[in-house]
C-alpha positions, -999 to +999 in steps of 0.1 A: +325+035+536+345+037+504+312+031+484+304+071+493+335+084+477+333+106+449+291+112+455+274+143+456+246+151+477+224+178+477+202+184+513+178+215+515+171+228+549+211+223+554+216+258+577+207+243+615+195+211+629+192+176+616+197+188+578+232+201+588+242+170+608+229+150+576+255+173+559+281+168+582+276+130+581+278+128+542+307+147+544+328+123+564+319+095+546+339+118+513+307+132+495+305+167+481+276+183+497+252+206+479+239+225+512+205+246+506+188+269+530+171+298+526+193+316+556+228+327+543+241+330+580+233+293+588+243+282+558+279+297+561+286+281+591+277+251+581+300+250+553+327+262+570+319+234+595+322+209+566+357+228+550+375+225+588+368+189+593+384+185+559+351+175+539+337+192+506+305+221+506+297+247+486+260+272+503+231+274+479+212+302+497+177+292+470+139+296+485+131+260+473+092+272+471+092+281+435+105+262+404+125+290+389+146+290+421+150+254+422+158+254+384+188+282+391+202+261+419+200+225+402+219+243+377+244+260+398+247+228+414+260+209+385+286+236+374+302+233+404+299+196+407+288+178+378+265+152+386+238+148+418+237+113+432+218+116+466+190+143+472+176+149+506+143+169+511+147+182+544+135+218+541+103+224+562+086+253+576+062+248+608+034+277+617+018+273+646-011+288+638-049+277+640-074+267+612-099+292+623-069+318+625-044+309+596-044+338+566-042+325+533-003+331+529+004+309+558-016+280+544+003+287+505+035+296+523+034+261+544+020+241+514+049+256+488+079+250+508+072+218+522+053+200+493+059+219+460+097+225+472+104+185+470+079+179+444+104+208+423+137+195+437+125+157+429+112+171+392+148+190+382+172+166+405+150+135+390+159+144+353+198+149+362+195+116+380+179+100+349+209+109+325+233+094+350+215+062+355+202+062+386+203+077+423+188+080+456+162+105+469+150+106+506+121+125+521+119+136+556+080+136+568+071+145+599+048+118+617+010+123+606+002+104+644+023+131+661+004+157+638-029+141+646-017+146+684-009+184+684-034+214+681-024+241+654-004+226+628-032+219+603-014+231+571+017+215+579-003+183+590-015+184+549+016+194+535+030+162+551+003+135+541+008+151+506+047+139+512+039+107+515+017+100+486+045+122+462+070+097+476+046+066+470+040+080+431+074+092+427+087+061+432+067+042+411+075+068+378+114+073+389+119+031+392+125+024+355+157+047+356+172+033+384+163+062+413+151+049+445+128+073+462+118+069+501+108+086+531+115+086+568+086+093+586+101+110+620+087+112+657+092+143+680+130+158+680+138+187+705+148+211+677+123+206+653+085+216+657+085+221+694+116+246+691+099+265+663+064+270+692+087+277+720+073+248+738+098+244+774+107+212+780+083+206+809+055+211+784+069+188+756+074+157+780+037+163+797+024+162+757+049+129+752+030+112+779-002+114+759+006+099+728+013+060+732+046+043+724+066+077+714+097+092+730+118+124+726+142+112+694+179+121+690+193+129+658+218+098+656+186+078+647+175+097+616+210+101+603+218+062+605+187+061+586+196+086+559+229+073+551+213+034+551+187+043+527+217+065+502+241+031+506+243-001+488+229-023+513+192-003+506+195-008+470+165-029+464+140-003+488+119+021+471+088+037+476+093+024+509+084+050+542+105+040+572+092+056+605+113+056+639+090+074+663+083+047+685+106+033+716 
């Protein structure tokens, strides 16, 4: 897809998972990837991933929680690139820890990195995006049914449904410069929240068969999605949350 040539793409929460086969998609498609993760081990392999298949990455090892990081890595970003076309919130952190139980850094901790880390990438990547004329941003939001289904993940559960409503009014503010913002609301993938609880496999099928219409995802399904929303034929979609959790 020729119409991907010469992009640059910046994904946080590159180091493991979907966000590195996000990265690894963009890459073969010829866009300069921008990986961010807090983990400098992760993050190495995933560039050098990217450099041996012949594809362009540079690691920007940032804690996306605070603005001043953010503001040091949007800046890094564009000395060694120039220009940010396509930014992907991916970055998420998952305690699985009770209302009654959760200590106030958890809740902060939860609420900073997965809400005020996109609402800071989004402010800083938002401005560069404005100068250039336009670009795409897509958020990755965990399912507030699935959330609604599974004990202990009350702060991320809010971080979430706050997600969704910065994607909504983000939108709306970024439209008149030509910056699509959108979100894919996902289901339940292996590697995500159950891998993070150390929930077997046994134990994640039995909770499946209680929530109606949902399977086990793969993620080839989120990925399509990603790069549909960042091409041409998505132009005209924003503010706009695409969810693939059912069958």
């Amino acid at each position: 897809m020729d119409e991907f040539h010469g992009k640059v793409a910046l994904i946080t929460g590159a180091g493991q998972g979907l966000g590195c086969e996000i990265a690894m998609a963009f890459c073969s498609l010829g866009v300069a990837v921008a990986a961010n993760d807090i983990n400098p081990l992760n993050l190495a392999e995933v560039v050098n991933q990217v450099q041996q298949s012949g594809g362009r990455a540079k690691a920007f090892v940032f804690d996306i929680a605070k603005r001043m990081p953010v503001e040091g890595m949007i800046a890094q970003v564009l000395e060694q690139f120039g220009h940010i076309d396509i930014l992907v919130n991916h970055a998420a952190v998952v305690p699985d820890v009770s209302i009654l139980d959760m200590d106030e850094w958890e809740f902060h901790r939860t609420l900073d990195v997965n809400l005020a880390g996109p609402f800071f990438c989004m402010q800083h990547v938002g401005r560069v995006m404005r100068e250039h004329g336009g670009g795409t941003i897509v958020n990755m939001v965990f399912s507030p049914r699935m959330a609604r289904a599974q004990k202990g993940v009350a702060a991320y559960a809010a971080s979430q449904a706050g997600l969704l409503g910065l994607t909504y009014a983000a939108s709306q503010e970024f439209a008149p410069y030509n910056i699509q913002v959108n979100a894919i609301c996902t289901g339940v993938y292996d590697d995500t929240l159950f891998r993070s609880q150390n929930w077997n496999v046994k134990k994640l099928h039995q909770w499946l068969d209680t929530v109606p219409g949902v399977r086990l995802g793969i993620h080839k399904d989120l990925v399509g999605l990603v790069l549909f929303l960042c091409s041409r034929a998505a132009s005209s979609l924003t503010g706009q949350v695409l969810s693939i959790e059912s069958i």
